[in-house]
N, C-alpha and C positions, 0 to 999 in steps of 0.2 A: 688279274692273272688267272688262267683257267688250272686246273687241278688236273693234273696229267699223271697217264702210266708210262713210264720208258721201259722198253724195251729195249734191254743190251746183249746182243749177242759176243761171242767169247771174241780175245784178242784179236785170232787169226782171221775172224770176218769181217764184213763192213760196218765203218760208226755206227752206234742207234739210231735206231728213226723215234719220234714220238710218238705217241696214240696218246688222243685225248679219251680221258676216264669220262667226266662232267665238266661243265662251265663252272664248278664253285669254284669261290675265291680261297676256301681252306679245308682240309683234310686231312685228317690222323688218325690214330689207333687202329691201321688193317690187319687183320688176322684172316689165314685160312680157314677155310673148312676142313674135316676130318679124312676129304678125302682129295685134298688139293685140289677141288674144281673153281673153287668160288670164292672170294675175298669180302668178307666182312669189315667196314670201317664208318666214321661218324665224318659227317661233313658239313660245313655250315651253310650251304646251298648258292647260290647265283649272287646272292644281294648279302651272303654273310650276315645274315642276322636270324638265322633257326636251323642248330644244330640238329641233326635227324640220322638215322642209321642207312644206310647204304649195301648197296650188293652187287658187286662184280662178277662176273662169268669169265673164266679164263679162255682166252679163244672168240669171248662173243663181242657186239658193238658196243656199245655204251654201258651206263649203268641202273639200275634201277633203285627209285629210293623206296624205303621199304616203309618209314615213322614218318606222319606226319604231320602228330601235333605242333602246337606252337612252342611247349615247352623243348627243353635241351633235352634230346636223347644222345648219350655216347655210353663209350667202351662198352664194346657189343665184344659178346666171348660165346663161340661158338657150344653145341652139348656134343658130349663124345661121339654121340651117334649121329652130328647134322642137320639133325631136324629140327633144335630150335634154337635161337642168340636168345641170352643172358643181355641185357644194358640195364644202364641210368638213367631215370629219367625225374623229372623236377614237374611233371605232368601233375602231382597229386597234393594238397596244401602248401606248395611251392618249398617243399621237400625232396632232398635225391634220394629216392628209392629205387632197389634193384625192382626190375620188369622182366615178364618171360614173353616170347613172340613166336610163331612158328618160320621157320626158314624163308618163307616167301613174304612174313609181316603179319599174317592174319593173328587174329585173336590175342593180340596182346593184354598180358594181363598181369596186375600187380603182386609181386611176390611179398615185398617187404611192408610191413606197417609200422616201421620204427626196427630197430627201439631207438634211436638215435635222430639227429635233425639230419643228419646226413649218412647213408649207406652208398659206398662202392665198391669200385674191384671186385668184381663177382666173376669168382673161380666155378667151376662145376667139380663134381669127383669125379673120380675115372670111372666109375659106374655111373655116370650120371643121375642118383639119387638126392644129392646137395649141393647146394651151390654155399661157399664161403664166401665172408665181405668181412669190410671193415667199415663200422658203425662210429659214426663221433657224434656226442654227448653235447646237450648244449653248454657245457663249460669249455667244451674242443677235447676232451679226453677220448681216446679214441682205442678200440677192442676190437677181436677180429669174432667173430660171429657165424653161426651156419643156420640154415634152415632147407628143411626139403622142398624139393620141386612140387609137391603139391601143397605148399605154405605151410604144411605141420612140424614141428617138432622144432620150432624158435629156441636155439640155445646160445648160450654164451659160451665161446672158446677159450679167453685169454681171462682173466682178473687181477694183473697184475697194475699195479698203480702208473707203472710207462705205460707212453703209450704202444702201440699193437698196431700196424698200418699193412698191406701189400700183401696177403695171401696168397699162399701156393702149394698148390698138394704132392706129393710125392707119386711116383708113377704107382705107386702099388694101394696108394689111398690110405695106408695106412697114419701118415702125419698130413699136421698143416705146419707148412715153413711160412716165415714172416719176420719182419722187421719191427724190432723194439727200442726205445732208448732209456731202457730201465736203468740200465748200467749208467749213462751220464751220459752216451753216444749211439750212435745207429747200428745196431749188429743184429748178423739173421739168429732166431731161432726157430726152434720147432718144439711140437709138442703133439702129443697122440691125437688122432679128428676125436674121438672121446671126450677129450680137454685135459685131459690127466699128463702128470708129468714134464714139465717144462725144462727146455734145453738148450742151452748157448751153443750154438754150434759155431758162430767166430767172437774172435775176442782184439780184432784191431780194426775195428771199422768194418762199416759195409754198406751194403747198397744193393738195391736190385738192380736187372730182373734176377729172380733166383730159379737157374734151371737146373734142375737131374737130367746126367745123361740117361740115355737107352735102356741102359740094364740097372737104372737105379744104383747105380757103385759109387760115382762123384757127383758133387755140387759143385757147379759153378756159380759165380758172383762176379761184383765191380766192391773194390776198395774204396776208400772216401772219395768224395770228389776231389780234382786236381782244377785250380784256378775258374771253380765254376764250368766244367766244361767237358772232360770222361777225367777215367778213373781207371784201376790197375784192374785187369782181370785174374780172380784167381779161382781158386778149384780146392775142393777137402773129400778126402772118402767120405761118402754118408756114416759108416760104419764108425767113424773116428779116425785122427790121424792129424799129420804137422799140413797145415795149407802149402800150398803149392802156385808161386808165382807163373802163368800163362804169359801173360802179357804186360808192361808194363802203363798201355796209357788206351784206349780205347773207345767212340761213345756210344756204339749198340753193337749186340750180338745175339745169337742164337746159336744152336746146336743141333745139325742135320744127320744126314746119316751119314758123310762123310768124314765130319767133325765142324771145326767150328765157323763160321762165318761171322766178320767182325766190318765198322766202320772204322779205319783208325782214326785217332786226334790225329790234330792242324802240325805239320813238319815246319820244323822252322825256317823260315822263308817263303814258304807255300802259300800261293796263296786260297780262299777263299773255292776256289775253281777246281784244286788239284786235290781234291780231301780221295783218297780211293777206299775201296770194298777189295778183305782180301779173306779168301780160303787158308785152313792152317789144320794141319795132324797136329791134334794135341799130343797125342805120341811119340811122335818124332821131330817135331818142331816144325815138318817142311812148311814154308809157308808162299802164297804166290798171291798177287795182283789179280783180283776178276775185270774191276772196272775202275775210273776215275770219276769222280760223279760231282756236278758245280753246286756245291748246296753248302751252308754254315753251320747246319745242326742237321744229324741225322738221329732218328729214337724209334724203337718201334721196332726193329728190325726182324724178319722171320726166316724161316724157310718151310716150303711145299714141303708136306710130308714124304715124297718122289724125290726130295733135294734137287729138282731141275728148275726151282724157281725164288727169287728170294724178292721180297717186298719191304717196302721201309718207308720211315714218314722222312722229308724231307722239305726245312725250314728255310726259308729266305730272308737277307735281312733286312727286306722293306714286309716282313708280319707273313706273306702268305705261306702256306706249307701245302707240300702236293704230296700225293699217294706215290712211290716208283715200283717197277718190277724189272726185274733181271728175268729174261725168258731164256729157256735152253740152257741153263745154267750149268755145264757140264767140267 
């Protein structure tokens, strides 16, 4: 099955038509660029068997792959300024260590040497001076970790005896938020990018993604998982305060300048075909329909910094997963 970008325009115009991205048979992890031109993602090529980083142009033909070893490179996270992805890559004593690359591929080059058998999730700061991960230990104890972009200053973030998994910096770079199961269960905290000071910031479950709005005031989140499959959206001031029910069931989203963009869960009776993508004022609750989209699992899900585009991985359930985008998203 070829790995495709859809192009949905809004209700009032004609169905999507399809644009083929590549011939791979799988595709995940797209993220934008800093300045919504170009779509960053990992795909496992023609014959599905060497995962490699990718690079979309919005507006242009095809795509270009950017990684070409034989090892797995994924989860490519773009640097605030554009000019070079963060991934993973298994390239080096058949270890996942974070890798830096320049936008177009050139020069990649190894950021991590440990400490751990496996490094992922590589966050950058909003200065782009560091990139955070999370490192697992060969026992599988797992820390959240930072190191600068020019490999100095290796430090450890978290020491707490849970484990530390999914980094994520706050818009002012001041904290790393992340998920621990110190408590006995999965809840985000945070704690200074310094390492100092650690903070339960929920206390009934959670889950990523962990995003700050705009002005850094709320955090959004997903509640535990619900039947393997999404989970409640909720929301807290960063500053402190009672959480705040959004959503009841949901299984990706993001937050544009609009406000939120969500994939809902499966309705009962629905089938498989009719899962939709919907826009919603966290403010005032309005919420509307953008699209209906035929897919069993949607993850991943973003939006263009412009808000007039949103992309998302999008699961089949004979295994393949395609890239999608919503264009003209208005």
């Amino acid at each position: 099955m070829a790995t495709t970008v859809w192009r949905l325009q809004p209700p009032e115009l004609p169905p999507p038509t399809v644009v083929q991205l590549t011939s791979a048979r799988q595709a995940h992890n797209p993220s934008f660029s800093p300045d919504g031109d170009r779509i960053a993602f990992a795909s496992a090529g023609q014959r599905g068997d060497n995962w490699d980083i990718w690079l979309k142009i919005i507006g242009a033909d095809g795509a270009r792959r950017l990684t070409t070893d034989p090892a797995v490179d994924d989860n490519p996270a773009w640097s605030p300024d554009g000019r070079r992805i963060a991934f993973t890559s298994s390239r080096a004593d058949e270890r996942s260590e974070i890798w830096l690359a320049e936008a177009d591929g050139t020069r990649p080059t190894r950021l991590t040497h440990g400490p751990g058998r496996h490094q992922g999730g590589p966050r950058w700061s909003p200065d782009g001076s560091l990139v955070a991960f999370d490192s697992y230990a060969d026992d599988g104890h797992a820390d959240i970790w930072a190191i600068g972009v020019d490999g100095s200053g290796l430090r450890q973030v978290t020491h707490d005896p849970g484990d530390a998994i999914l980094p994520s910096w706050s818009r002012d770079g001041r904290f790393l938020y992340f998920v621990s199961n110190r408590t006995g269960r999965d809840e985000i905290w945070r704690i200074a990018a310094s390492g100092e000071g650690d903070e339960q910031v929920t206390d009934a479950g959670a889950q990523g993604p962990i995003v700050e709005s705009a002005d850094g005031r709320t955090l959004y989140y997903r509640g535990p998982t619900q039947g393997g499959f999404g989970g409640a959206l909720l929301s807290r001031p960063t500053a402190g305060g009672e959480r705040r029910m959004i959503l009841p069931c949901l299984t990706a989203y993001d937050i544009g300048r609009r406000g939120l963009v969500y994939m809902e869960c499966p309705r009962e009776g629905a089938g498989p075909a009719e899962l939709r993508l919907h826009e919603r004022d966290v403010g005032t609750g309005a919420d509307r329909p953008v699209a209906t989209i035929g897919t069993t699992l949607s993850i991943g899900l973003s939006v263009s910094p412009d808000g007039q585009t949103i992309i998302y991985d999008s699961s089949s359930s004979w295994g393949t997963s395609d890239v999608m985008m919503i264009d003209n998203f208005r």
